[in-house]
N, C-alpha and C positions, 0 to 999 in steps of 0.2 A: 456332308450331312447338311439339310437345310431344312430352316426353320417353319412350321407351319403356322399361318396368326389363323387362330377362331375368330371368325365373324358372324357375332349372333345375330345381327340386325342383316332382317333377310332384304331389305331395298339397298343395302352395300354387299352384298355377298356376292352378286354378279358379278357387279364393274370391277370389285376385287380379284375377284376367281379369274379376271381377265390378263390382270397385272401380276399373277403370281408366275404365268407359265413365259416363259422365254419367247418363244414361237408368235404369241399372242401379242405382246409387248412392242416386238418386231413389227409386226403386222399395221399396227395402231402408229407407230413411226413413220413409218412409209407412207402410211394414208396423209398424216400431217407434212409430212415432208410434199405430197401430190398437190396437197392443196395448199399449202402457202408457194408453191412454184405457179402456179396457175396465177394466183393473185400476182405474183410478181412476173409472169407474161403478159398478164392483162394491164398493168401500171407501167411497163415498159413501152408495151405498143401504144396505149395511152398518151405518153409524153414525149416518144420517138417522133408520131405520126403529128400534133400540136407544134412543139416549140421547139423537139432537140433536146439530147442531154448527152450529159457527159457518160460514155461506158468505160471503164479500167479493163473489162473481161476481153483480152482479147480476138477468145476463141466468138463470144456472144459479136464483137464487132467486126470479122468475116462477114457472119451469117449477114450482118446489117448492112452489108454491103452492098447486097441484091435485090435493096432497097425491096422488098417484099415482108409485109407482117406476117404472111401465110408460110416462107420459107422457114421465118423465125421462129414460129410457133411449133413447125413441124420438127425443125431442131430441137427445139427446147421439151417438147413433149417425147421426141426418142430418148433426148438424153435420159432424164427422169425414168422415163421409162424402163432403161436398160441398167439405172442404176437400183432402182426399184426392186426390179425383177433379180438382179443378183442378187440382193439383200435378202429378200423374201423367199432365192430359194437355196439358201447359205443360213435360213432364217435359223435354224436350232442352235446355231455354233455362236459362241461369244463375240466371237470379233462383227458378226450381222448385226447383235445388237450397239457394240460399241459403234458401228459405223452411222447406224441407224441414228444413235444419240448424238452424233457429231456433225452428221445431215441437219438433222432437226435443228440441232444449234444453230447452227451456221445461218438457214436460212430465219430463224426468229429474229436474229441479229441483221439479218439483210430489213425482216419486217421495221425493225426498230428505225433504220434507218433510211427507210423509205417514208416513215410517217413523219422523220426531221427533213427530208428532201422535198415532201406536198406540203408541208409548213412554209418551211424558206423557201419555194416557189409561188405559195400564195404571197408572200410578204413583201417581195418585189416584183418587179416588172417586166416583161419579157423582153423589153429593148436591150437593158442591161447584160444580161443573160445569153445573148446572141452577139453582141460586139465584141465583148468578154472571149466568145468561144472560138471566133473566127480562125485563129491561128492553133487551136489545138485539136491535134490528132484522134483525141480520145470522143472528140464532139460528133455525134451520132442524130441526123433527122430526114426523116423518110419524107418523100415528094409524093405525097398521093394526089395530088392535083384537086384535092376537095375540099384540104384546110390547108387555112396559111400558117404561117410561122407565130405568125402575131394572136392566133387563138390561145383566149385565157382558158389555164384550167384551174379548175376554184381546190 
């Protein structure tokens, strides 16, 4: 049995009516899930193609191997895509939303710390940052022949 809430106030009765149905809820996941991956494609290739950074994701540091932004992007937008697309069409069944919820997490928590990694990137200096990285595996920066290493990004 499940509860129905009245909502007289007909400017909330939409976005409501949107959160009540399972399918909907799903839906609206996915979407935030598309676009905080996009943002964090876009602040990857950003700071790959500038100065380097450190990646843990080792399947993401393959892709970056082929020193290609356009490889990586294409990766990263299948993936999403095919996880997306399963969710969305699993979308009725509880576990699309619990998945859906746990995507979205994940990546809010990726946002969070992305916004402390352009802080502590602006706050030092890029020389630091590269000497530091030389010897680690996880350190990740595309050669595009167009920026050097040493471009600041604010």
């Amino acid at each position: 049995m499940t509860a129905r809430v009245n909502i007289t106030n007909p400017a909330l009765a939409a976005p409501a009516r949107i959160f009540m149905n399972r399918s909907s809820r799903v839906i609206v996941l996915i979407t935030m899930i598309a676009a905080m991956s996009i943002v964090d494609l876009y602040l990857t290739i950003l700071y790959i193609t500038h100065t380097g950074m450190n990646e843990v994701n080792p399947l993401a540091r393959a892709m970056m191997e082929y020193q290609s932004p356009a490889i990586l992007g294409v990766w990263k937008l299948a993936t999403v895509a095919l996880g997306g697309g399963i969710l969305a069409f699993i979308r009725h069944k509880r576990s699309a939303e619990l998945g859906a919820w746990a995507g979205c997490m994940i990546l809010v928590m990726l946002m969070v710390h992305w916004v402390a990694y352009i802080e502590e990137h602006a706050r030092i200096s890029d020389g630091p940052i590269q000497v530091n990285a030389l010897g680690d595996p996880n350190w990740v920066y595309f050669e595009t022949g167009q920026l050097r290493p040493t471009t600041r990004i604010p």
